[in-house]
C-alpha positions as CSV (number, residue, x, y, z in Angstrom):
1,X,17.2,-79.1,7.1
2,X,19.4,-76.0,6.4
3,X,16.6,-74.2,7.2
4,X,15.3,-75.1,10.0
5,X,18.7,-75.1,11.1
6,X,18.8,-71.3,10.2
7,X,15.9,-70.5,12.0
8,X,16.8,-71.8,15.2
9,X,20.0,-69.8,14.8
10,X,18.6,-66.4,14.6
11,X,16.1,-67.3,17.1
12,X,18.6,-68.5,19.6
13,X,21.5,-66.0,18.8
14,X,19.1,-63.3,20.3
15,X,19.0,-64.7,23.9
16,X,20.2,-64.0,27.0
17,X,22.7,-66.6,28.5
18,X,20.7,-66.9,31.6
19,X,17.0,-67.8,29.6
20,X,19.4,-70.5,27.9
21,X,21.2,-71.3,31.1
22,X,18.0,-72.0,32.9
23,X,16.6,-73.4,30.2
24,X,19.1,-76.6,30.3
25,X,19.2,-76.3,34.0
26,X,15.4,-76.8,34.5
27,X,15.1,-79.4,30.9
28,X,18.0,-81.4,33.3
29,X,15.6,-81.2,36.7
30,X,12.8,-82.6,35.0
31,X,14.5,-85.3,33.3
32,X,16.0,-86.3,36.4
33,X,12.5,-85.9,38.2
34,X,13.5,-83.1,40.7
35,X,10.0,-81.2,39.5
36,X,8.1,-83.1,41.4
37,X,10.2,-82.9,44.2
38,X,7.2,-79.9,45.5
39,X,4.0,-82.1,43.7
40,X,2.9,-83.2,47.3
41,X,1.9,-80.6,50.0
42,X,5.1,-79.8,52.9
43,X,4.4,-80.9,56.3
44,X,2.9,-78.6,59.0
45,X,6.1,-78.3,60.7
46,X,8.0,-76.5,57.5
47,X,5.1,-73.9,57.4
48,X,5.2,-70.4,58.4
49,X,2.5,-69.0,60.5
50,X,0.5,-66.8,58.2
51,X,-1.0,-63.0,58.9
52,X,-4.2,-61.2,57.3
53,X,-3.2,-59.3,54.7
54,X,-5.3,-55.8,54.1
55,X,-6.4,-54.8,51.1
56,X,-8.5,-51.9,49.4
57,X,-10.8,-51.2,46.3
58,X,-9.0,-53.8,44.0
59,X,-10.4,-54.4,40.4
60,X,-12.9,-57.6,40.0
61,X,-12.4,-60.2,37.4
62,X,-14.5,-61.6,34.7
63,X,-17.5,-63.6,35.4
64,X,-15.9,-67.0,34.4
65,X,-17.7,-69.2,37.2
66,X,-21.1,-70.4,37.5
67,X,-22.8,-72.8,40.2
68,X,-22.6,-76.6,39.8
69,X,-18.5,-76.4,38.5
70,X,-19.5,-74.9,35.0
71,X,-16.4,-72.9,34.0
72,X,-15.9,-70.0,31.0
73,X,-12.9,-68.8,29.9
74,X,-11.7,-67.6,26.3
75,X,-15.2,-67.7,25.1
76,X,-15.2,-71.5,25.3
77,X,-17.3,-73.1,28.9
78,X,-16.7,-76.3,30.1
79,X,-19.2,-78.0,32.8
80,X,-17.4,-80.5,34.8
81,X,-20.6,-81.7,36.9
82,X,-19.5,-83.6,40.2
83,X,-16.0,-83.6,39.9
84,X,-13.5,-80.8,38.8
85,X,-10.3,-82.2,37.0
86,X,-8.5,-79.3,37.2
87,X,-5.7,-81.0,34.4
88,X,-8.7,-80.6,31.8
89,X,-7.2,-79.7,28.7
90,X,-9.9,-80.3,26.3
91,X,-9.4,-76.5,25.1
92,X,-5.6,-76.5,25.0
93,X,-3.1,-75.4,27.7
94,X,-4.3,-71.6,27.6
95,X,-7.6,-72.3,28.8
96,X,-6.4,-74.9,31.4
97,X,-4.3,-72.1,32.7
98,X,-6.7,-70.1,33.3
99,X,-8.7,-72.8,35.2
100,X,-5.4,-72.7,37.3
101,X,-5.5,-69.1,37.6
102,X,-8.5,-69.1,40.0
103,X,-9.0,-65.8,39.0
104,X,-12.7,-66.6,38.9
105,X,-12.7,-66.1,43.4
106,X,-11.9,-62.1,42.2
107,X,-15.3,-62.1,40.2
108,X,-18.5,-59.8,41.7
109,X,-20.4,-61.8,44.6
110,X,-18.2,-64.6,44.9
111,X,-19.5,-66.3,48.0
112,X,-17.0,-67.2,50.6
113,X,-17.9,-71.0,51.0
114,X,-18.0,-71.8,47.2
115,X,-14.7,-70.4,46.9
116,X,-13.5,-72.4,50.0
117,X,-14.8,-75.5,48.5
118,X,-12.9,-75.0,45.6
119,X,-9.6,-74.5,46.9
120,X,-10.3,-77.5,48.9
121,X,-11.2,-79.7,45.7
122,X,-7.8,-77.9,44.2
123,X,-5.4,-79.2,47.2
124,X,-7.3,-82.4,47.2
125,X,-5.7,-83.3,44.0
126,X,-2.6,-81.6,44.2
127,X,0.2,-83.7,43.9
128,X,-1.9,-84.9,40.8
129,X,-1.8,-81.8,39.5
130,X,0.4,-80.6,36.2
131,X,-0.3,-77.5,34.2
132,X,-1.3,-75.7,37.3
133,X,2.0,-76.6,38.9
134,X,4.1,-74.6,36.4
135,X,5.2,-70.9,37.6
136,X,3.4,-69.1,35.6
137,X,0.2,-70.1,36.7
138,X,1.6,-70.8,40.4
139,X,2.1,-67.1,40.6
140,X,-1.3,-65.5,39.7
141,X,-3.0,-68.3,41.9
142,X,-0.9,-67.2,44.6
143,X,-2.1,-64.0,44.3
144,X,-5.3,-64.5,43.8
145,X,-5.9,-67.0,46.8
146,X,-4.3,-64.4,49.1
147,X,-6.7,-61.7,48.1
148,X,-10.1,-64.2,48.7
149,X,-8.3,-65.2,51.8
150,X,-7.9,-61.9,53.1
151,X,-11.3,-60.6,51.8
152,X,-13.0,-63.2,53.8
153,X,-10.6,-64.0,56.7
154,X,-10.6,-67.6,56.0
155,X,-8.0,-69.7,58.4
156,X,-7.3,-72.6,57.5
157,X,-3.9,-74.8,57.6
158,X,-4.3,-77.1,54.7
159,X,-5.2,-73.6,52.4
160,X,-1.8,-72.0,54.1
161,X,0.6,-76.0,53.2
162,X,-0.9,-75.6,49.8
163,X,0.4,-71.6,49.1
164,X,3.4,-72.2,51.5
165,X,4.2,-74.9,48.7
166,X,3.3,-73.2,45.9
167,X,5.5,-70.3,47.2
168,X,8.5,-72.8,48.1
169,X,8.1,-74.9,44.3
170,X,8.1,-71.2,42.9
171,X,11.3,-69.8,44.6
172,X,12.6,-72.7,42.8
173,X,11.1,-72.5,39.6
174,X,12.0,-68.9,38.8
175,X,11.1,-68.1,34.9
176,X,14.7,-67.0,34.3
177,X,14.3,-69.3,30.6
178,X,11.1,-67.1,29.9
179,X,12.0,-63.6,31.7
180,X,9.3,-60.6,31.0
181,X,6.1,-60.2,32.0
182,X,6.2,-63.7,32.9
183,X,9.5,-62.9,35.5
184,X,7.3,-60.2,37.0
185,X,4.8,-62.0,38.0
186,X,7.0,-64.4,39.6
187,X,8.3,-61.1,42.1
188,X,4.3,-59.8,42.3
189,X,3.4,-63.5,43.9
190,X,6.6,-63.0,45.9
191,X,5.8,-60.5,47.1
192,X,2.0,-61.3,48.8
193,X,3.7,-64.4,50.0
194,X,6.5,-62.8,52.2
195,X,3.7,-60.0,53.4
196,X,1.3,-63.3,54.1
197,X,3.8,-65.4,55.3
198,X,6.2,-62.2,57.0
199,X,9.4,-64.2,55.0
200,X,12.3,-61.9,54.8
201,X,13.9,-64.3,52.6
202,X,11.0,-64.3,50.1
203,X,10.6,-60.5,50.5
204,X,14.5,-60.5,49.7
205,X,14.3,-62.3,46.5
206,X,11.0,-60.8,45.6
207,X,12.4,-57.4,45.6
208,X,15.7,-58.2,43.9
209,X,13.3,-59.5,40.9
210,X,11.0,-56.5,40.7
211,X,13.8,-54.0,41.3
212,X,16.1,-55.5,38.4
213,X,12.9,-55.9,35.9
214,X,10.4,-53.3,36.4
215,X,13.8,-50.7,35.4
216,X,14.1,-52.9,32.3
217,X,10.8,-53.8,31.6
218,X,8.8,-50.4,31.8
219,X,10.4,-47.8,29.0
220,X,11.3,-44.2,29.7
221,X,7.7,-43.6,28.1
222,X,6.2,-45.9,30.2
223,X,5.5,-48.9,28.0
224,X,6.0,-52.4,28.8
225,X,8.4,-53.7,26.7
226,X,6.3,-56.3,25.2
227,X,4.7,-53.8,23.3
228,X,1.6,-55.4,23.9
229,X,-0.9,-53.0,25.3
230,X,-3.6,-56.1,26.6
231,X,-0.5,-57.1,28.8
232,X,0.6,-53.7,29.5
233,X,-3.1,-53.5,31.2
234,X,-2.7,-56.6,33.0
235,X,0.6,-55.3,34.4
236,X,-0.1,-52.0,35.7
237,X,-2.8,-53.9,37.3
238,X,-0.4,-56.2,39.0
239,X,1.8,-52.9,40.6
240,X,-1.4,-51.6,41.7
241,X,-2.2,-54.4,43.4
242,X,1.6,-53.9,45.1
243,X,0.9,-50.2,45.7
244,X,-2.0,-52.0,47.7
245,X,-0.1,-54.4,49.5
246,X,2.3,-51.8,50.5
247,X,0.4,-48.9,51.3
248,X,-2.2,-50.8,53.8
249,X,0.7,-53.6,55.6
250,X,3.1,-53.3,57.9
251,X,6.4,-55.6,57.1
252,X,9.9,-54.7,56.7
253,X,9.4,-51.1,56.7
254,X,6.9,-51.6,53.9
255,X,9.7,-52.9,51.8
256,X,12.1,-50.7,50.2
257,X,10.5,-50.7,46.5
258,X,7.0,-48.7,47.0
259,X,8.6,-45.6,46.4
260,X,9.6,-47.6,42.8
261,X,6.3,-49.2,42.6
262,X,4.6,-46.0,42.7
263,X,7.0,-44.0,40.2
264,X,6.5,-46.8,37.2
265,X,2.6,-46.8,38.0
266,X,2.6,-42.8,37.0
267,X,4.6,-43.8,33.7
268,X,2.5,-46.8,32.5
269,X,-0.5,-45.1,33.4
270,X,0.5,-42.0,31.8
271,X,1.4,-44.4,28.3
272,X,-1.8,-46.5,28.5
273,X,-3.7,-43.2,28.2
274,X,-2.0,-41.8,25.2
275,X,-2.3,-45.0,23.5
276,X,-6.3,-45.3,24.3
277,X,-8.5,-44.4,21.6
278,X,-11.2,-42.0,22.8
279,X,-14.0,-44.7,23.1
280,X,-11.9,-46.7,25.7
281,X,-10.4,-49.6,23.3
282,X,-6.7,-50.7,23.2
283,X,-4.6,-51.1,19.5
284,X,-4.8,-54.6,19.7
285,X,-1.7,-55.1,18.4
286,X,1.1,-57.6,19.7
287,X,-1.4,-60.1,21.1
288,X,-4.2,-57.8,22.2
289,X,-7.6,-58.5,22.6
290,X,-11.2,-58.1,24.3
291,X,-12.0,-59.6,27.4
292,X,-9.0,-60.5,28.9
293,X,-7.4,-57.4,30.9
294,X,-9.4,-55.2,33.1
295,X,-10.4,-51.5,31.0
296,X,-8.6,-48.6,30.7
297,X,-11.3,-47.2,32.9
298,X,-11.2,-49.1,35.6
299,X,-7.3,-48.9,36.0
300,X,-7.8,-45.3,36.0
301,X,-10.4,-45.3,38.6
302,X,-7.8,-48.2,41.1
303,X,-5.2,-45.9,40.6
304,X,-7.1,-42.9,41.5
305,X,-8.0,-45.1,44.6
306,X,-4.7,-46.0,45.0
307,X,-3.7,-41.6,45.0
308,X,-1.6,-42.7,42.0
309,X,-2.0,-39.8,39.4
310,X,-0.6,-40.1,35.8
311,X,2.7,-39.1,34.4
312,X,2.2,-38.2,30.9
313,X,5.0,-38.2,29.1
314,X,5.6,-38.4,25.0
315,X,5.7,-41.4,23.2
316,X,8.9,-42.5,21.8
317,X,10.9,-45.4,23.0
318,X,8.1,-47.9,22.2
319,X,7.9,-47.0,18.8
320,X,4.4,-46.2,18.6
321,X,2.5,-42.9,18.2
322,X,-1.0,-41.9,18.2
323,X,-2.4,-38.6,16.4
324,X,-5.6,-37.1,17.3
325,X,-7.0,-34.3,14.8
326,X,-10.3,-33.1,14.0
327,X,-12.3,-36.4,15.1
328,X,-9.7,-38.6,13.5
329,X,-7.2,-41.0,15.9
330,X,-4.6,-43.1,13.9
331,X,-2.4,-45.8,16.3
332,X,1.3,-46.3,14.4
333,X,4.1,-48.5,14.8
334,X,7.4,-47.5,13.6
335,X,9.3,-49.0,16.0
336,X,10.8,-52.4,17.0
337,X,8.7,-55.9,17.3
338,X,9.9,-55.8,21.4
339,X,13.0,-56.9,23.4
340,X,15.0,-58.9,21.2
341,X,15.4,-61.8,23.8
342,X,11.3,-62.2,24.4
343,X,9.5,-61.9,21.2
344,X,7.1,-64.2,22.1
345,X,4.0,-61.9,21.9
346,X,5.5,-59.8,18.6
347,X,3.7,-59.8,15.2
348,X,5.3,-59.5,12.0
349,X,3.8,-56.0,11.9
350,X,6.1,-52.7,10.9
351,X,4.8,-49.6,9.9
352,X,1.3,-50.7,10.6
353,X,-1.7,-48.7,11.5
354,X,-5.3,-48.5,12.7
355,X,-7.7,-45.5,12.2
356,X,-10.9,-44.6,14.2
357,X,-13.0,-42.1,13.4
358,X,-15.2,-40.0,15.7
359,X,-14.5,-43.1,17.9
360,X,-15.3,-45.7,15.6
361,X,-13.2,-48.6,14.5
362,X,-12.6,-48.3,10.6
363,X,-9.4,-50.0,9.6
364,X,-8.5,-52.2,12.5
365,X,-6.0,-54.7,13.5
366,X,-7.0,-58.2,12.8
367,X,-6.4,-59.3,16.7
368,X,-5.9,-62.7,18.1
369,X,-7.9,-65.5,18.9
370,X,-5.8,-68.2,19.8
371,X,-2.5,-69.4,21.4
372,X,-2.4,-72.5,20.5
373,X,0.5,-73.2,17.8
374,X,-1.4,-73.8,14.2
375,X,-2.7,-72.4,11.3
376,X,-4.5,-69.4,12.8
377,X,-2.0,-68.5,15.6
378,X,0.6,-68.2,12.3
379,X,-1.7,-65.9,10.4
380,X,-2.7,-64.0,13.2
381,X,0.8,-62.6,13.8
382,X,1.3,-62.5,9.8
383,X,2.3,-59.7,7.9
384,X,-0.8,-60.0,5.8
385,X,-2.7,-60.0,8.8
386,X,-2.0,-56.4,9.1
387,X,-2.3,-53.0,7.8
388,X,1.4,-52.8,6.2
389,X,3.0,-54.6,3.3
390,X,4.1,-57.3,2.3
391,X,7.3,-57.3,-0.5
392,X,7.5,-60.3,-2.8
393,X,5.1,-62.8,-0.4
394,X,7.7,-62.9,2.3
395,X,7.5,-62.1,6.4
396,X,9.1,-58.5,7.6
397,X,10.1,-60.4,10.9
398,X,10.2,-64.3,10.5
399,X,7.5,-65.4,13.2
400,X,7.1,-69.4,13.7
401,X,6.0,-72.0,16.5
402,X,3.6,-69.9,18.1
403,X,5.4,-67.4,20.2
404,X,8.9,-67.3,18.0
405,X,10.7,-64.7,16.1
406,X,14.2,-65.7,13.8
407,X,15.2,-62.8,11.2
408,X,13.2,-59.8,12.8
409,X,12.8,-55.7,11.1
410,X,14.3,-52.9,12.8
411,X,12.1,-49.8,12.8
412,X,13.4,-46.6,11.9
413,X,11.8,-42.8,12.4
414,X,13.3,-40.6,9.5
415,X,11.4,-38.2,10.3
416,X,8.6,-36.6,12.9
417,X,7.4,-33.6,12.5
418,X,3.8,-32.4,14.5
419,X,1.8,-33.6,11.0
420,X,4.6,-36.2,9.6
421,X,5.5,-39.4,10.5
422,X,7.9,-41.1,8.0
423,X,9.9,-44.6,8.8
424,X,11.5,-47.7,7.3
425,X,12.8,-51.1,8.7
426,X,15.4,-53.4,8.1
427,X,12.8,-56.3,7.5
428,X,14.2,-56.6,3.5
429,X,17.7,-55.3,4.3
430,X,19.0,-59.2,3.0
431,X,16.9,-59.0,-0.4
432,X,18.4,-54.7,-0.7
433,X,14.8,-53.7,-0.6
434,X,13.7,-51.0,1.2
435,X,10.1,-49.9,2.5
436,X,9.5,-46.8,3.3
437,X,6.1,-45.1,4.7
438,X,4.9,-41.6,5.2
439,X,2.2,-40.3,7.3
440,X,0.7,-36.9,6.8
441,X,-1.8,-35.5,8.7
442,X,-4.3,-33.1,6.9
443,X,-7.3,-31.3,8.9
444,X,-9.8,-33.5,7.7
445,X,-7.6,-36.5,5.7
446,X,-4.9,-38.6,6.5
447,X,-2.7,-39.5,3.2
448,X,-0.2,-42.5,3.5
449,X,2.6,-43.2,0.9
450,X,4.3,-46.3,0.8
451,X,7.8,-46.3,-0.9
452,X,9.8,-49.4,-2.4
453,X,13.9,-48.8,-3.8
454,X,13.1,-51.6,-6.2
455,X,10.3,-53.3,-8.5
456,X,9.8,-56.2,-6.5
457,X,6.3,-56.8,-6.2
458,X,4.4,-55.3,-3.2
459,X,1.2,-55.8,-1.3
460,X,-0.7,-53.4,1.1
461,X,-3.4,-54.9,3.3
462,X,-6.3,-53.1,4.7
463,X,-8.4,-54.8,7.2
464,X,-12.1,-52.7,7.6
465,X,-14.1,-53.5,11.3
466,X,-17.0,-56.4,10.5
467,X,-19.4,-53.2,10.5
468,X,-18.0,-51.4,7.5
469,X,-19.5,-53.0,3.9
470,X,-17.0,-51.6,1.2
471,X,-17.4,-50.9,-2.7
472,X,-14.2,-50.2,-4.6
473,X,-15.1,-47.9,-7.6
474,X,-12.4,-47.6,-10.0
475,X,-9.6,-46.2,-7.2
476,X,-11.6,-45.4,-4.4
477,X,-12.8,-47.2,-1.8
478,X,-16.3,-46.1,-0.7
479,X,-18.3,-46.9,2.4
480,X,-20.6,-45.6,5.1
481,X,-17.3,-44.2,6.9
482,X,-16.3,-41.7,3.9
483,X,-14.2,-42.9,1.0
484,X,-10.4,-43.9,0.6
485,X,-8.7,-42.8,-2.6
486,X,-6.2,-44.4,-4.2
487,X,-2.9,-43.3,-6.5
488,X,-0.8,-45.9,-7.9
489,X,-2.4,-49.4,-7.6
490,X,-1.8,-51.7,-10.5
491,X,-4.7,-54.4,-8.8
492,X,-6.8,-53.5,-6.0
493,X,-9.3,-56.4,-4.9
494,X,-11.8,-56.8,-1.7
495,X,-11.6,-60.5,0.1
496,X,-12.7,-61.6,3.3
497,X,-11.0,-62.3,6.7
498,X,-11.7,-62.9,10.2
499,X,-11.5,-60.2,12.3
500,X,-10.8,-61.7,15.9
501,X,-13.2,-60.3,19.0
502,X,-11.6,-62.4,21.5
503,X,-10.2,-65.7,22.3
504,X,-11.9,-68.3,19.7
505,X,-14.2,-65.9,18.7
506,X,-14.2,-64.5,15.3
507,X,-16.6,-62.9,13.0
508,X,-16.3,-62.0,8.9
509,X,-15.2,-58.7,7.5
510,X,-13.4,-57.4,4.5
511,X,-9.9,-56.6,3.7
512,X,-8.4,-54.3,0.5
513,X,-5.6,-55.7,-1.1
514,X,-3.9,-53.3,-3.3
515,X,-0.7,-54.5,-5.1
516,X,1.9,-51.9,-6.4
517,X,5.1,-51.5,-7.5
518,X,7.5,-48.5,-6.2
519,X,5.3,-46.0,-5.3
520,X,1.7,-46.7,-3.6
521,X,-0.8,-43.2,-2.0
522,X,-3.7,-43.6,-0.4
523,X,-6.1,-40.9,1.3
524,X,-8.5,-41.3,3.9
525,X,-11.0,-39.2,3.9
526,X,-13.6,-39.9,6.6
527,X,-17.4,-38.2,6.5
């Protein structure tokens, strides 16, 4: 009981007043059954007249639809026959969300009167509806309804009650208890709405919410705060869909923020590129993973579109760095999980790494596959899930319940020269331990030395991509990639893990476990 006790503590201690404020406020609204107060569709008279909204070159989705109401998302398909319940949760809430999304009406080909059949089917049961009613989900349907509205210059009353609603439910429904990339979503949808609907009122609060967090939420670097590339992606995306609105409609003098739009656009582009490998993949680190954000590529190619050219500046507050040398690309994190009040998408990672070589994955993050709160989810964002290490079986950062973080490690650079990276963290500070790690970069080698101030016992994982076989002869690793050698292991064994491809979609592979005391080297020394 002390325990748990514990861990709520330095989970709560960390947030804002206003996430716990909200967080009572909204628990208090649904007890009392005001959430529902928006379940059933507003009458004609309290709707705004609408306007065709313009838009330009804007990135497709997924292929997640097919005929005859046969759904895909997450690598999991669901066919629903004659009638679509769009509350379906046979898959958990992530996948149900997504049905909510209706990002599928963004996908290639989409033909107008399948899509208006299905937002008809949608609004048919909508006061029955419950996942999709939340905000988060609210706010990319918004969005995404808008678009296939404007795209096909559908008119239609009961379409414009059902977003006037969802618009109305939202402005009430802010995710002040969540804040983040969830909060900026909320002033995205915001903002289509008061350009559809020509609300000064929403356009008001819309850019209050994006002015506040996009200055918060996007680092001098450029990086989301998150520290979650995939959602970083899915972000940029989301101000280039702004840029969009902006640049081709007349409201409000274009609203006051484009000129800020525009300016963190440069900057998170200018990040995502330094952080790309050369063969187009993200570090999928901090809840990264295929098939959910639109490529590198094609953000480049909207934003070229869009006459939004990159701004690229070092990488530093994020805490991560990439080196490229002689064919060989290591990703690093020596920084901090995230923002201390939204860890929700933070792995108990420090000091981790992934190497290509020549634009092959060798030793690779382990990725995600799920959200929902088990087993998997837990080892997913494990220490031992990653390429760090582990002192005396404990967490660096104490992850738990799916998207929570208690006791967390505090990166620290100690030093950066142009072919050394060396940092510790804070992640043992209670127990006096400290871990330190080096990176040196050779012309054709990359040698990293781990560092403990005590004999405590101490584990370094190493996770090789499913296409790498490995033999470990005597201290060297050997495989089709080159060889790794190895100074000071006292055990060094091969096991195997699940290296995670996408949502619920995993395949085999083999991680290295060396365990050491004080002082571990290893050298990578690709072919």
């Amino acid at each position: 009981m002390i325990r748990r006790l514990l861990l709520f503590y330095h989970t709560i201690k960390y947030l804002k007043f206003k996430q716990i404020y909200y967080r009572v406020y909204y628990k208090l609204c649904q007890f009392l059954g005001l959430d529902k107060k928006y379940n059933a569709l507003l009458s004609p008279s309290k709707i705004k007249g609408s306007q065709k909204i313009i838009l330009k070159n804007f990135i497709l989705s997924h292929t997640s639809y097919e005929n005859n109401h046969s759904f895909s998302f997450l690598n999991q398909r669901h066919d629903f026959q004659d009638k679509i319940d769009w509350n379906w949760n046979g898959f958990g809430k992530l996948w149900t969300y997504n049905l909510n999304y209706f990002d599928f009406l963004m996908q290639a080909n989409f033909q107008r009167e399948t899509g208006f059949q299905l937002m008809l089917n949608f609004i048919n049961q909508y006061q029955y509806i419950q996942d999709g009613h939340e905000a988060y989900p609210t706010s990319l349907r918004i969005i995404n309804w808008i678009k296939f509205i404007s795209q096909h210059n559908i008119e239609s009353e009961i379409i414009d009650r059902s977003l006037f609603t969802d618009l109305t439910r939202l402005q009430k429904n802010i995710e002040y208890h969540i804040m983040g990339n969830h909060l900026l979503e909320n002033g995205f949808s915001l903002l289509f709405g008061a350009f559809y609907f020509k609300d000064t009122q929403m356009l008001s609060k819309a850019e209050s919410i994006l002015k506040l967090e996009l200055n918060e939420q996007v680092l001098n670097d450029g990086a989301h705060f998150e520290l979650s590339p995939m959602y970083h992606q899915i972000l940029l995306v989301k101000v280039l869909d702004c840029i969009n609105l902006l640049s081709n409609n007349e409201f409000e003098g274009r609203s006051s923020i484009l000129k800020l739009l525009k300016g963190k656009s440069r900057v998170m582009l200018g990040w995502l590129q330094n952080v790309t490998f050369s063969n187009g993949d993200i570090p999928h680190v901090n809840d990264s993973t295929y098939g959910i954000s639109p490529s590198t590529e094609e953000i480049e190619v909207y934003a070229k579109k869009l006459s939004v050219e990159p701004i690229n500046i070092e990488l530093k507050e994020c805490g991560y760095r990439m080196i490229s040398k002689n064919g060989n690309e290591i990703f690093m994190d020596v920084g901090n999980i995230g923002p201390d009040y939204i860890p929700g998408h933070a792995h108990s990672d420090t000091l981790n790494f992934i190497f290509y070589h020549q634009g092959i994955p060798i030793i690779v993050d382990t990725g995600i596959s799920t959200y929902e709160k088990n087993e998997k989810r837990q080892f997913e964002r494990s220490t031992c899930a990653h390429n760090t290490v582990m002192i005396n079986d404990r967490e660096q950062s104490e992850i738990w319940g799916g998207f929570r973080v208690a006791k967390r490690a505090k990166g620290i650079i100690l030093e950066e020269t142009e072919n050394t990276l060396i940092a510790t963290h804070t992640g043992y500070d209670d127990l006096g331990i400290a871990h330190k790690r080096s990176f040196t970069f050779l012309d054709d080698a990359i040698r990293i030395h781990d560092g403990i101030n005590s004999l405590s016992c101490a584990t370094f994982y190493l996770h090789f991509h499913p296409n790498f076989s490995i033999t470990i002869d005597d201290n060297t690793i050997k495989s089709t990639f080159g060889m790794i050698e190895i100074k000071g292991a006292n055990s060094i064994e091969s096991d195997e893990y699940l290296y995670s491809s996408g949502f619920n979609k995993s395949m085999p592979a083999v991680v290295v476990i060396i365990g050491f005391k004080q002082n571990l080297e290893i050298t990578i020394l690709p072919v």
